[in-house]
DRENDOPA-888845 format. One line per field, with one value per residue (C-alpha): residue in three letters; residue number from 1; x, y, z. Coordinates in steps of 0.02 Angstrom, whole numbers, plus 32768, in hexadecimal, padded with zeros to 4 digits. Example, Ala and Ser with C-alpha at 12.3 -4.5 7.8 and 13.67 -1.06 7.14 Angstrom:
<atoms>
resn <- c(Ala | Ser) $
resi <- c(1 | 2) $
x <- c(8267 | 82AC) $
y <- c(7F1F | 7FCB) $
z <- c(8186 | 8165) $
</atoms>
This chain:
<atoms>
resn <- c(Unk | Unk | Unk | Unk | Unk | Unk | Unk | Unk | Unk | Unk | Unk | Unk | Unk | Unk | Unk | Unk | Unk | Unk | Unk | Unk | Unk | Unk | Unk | Unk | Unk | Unk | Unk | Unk | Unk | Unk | Unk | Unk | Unk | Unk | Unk | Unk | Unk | Unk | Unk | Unk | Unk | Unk | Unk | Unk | Unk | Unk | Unk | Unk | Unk | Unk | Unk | Unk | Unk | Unk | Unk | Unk | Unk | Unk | Unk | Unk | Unk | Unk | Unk | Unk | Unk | Unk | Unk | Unk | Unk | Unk | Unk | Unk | Unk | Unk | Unk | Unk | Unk | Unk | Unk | Unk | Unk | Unk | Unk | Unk | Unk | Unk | Unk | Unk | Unk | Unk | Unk | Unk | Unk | Unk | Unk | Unk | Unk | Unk | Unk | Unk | Unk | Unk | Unk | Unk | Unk | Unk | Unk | Unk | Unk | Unk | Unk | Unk | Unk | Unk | Unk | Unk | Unk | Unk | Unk | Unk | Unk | Unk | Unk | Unk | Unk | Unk | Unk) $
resi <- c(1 | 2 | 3 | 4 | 5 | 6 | 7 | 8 | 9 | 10 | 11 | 12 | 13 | 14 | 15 | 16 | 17 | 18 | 19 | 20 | 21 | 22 | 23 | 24 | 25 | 26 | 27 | 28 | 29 | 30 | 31 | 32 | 33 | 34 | 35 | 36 | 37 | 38 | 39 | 40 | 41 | 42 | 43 | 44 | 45 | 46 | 47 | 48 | 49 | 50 | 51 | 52 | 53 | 54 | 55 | 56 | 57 | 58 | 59 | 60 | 61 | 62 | 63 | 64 | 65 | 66 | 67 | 68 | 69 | 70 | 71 | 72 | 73 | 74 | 75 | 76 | 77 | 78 | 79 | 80 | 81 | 82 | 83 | 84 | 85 | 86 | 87 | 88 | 89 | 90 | 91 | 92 | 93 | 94 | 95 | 96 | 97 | 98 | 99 | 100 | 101 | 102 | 103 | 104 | 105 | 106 | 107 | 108 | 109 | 110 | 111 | 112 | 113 | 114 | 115 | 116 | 117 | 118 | 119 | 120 | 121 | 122 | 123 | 124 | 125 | 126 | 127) $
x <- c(1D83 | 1DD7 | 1E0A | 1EAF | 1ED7 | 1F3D | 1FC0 | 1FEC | 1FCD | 2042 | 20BD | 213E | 210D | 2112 | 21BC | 2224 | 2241 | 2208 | 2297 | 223C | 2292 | 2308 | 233C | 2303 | 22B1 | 21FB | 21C3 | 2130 | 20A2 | 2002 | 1F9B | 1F21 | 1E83 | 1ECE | 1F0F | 1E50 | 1E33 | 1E14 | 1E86 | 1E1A | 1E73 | 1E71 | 1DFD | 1E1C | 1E7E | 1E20 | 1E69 | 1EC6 | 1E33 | 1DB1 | 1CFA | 1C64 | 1C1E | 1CD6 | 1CD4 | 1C39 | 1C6F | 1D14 | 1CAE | 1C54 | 1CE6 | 1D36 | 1C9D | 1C9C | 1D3C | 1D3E | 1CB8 | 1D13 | 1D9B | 1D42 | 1D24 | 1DC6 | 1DFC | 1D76 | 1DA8 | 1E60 | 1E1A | 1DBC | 1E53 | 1EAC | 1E4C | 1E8A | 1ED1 | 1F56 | 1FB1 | 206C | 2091 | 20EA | 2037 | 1FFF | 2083 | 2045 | 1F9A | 1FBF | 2032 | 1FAA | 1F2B | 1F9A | 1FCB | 1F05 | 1EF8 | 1F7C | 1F3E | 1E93 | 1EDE | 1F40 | 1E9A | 1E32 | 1ED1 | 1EC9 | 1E0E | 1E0C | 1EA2 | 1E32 | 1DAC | 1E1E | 1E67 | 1DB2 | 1D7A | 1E0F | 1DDB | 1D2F | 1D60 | 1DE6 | 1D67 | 1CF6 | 1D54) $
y <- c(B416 | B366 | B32C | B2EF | B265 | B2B1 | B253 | B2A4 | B360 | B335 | B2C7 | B326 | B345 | B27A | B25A | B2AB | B25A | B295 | B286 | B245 | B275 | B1E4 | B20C | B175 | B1A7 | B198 | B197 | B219 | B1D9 | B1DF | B141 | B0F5 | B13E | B1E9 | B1B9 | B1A3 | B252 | B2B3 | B363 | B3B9 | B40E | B4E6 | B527 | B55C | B5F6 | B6AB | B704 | B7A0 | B818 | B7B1 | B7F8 | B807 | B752 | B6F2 | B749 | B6FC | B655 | B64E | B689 | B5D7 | B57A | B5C2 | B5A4 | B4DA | B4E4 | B520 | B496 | B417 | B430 | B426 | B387 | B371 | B3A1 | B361 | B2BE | B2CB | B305 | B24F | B210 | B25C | B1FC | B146 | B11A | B0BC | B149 | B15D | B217 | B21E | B1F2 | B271 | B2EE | B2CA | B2E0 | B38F | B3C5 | B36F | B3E7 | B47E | B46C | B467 | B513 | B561 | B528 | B565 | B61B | B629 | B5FC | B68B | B713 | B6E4 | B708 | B79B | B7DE | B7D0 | B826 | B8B6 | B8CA | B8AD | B945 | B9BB | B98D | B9C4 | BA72 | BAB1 | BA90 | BAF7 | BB6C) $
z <- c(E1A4 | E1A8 | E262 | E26C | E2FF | E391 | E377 | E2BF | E319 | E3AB | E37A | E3A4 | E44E | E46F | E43A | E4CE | E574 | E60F | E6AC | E76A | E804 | E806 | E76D | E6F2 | E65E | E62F | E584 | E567 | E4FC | E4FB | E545 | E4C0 | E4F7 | E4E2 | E431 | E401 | E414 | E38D | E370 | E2E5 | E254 | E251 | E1FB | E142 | E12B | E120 | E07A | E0AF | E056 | E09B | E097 | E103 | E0B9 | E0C9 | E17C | E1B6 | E15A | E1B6 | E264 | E25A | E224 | E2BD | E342 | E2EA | E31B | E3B8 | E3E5 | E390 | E3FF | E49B | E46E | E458 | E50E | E559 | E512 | E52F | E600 | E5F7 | E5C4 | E64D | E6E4 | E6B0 | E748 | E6E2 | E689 | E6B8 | E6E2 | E62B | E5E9 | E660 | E608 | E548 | E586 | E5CC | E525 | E4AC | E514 | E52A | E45F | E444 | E4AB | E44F | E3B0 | E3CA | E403 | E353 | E2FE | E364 | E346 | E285 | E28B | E2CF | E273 | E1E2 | E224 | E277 | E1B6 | E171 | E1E8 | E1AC | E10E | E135 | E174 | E102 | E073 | E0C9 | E10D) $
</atoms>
């Protein structure tokens, strides 16, 4: 697995504006101790007629991570406390994080879509 930077993963997510209640804009971005934080890359992709052994691979790969990207948040939640972030740093912080949540639930349902096919497999051979 090769990290990638948070800013690469969630670029798009900096580049819109955030309105505050008198209506002047604030630009959303993360603050530079959040851009330190590491987003790690997805694990590599399970073939569709994976076996028991590229199961078990791809079950590591996923628990690595899965750690990796507590890291991750936990970093990005350090990140959050600096008493000088504007609430549009505040924003990327929460999308960078959110992003990171849904990213880690596409990983999970790709893993066990393997092993759901890997199990039909399993049972219509035998059966």
């Amino acid at each position: 697995m090769k990290p990638i930077f948070v800013l690469a993963a969630a670029a798009f997510l900096i580049s819109t504006a955030w309105a505050q209640d008198d209506d002047a804009e604030l630009e959303v971005v993360l603050p530079d101790d959040a851009q330190k934080c590491v987003l790690p890359a997805s694990p590599d992709a399970i073939p569709e007629d994976a076996n028991y052994d590229q199961l078990k691979e791809a079950k590591a790969q996923v628990a690595d991570f899965q750690g990796s990207m507590i890291a991750f948040r936990d970093c990005l939640s350090k990140a959050d406390e600096n008493e000088d972030n504007t609430p549009g740093n505040k924003q990327a912080i929460v999308n960078s994080y959110n992003y990171s949540v849904e990213m880690e639930e596409r990983v999970a349902n790709r893993f066990n879509d393997a092993v759901r096919a890997y199990k039909e497999r399993q049972a219509a051979a035998e059966g």
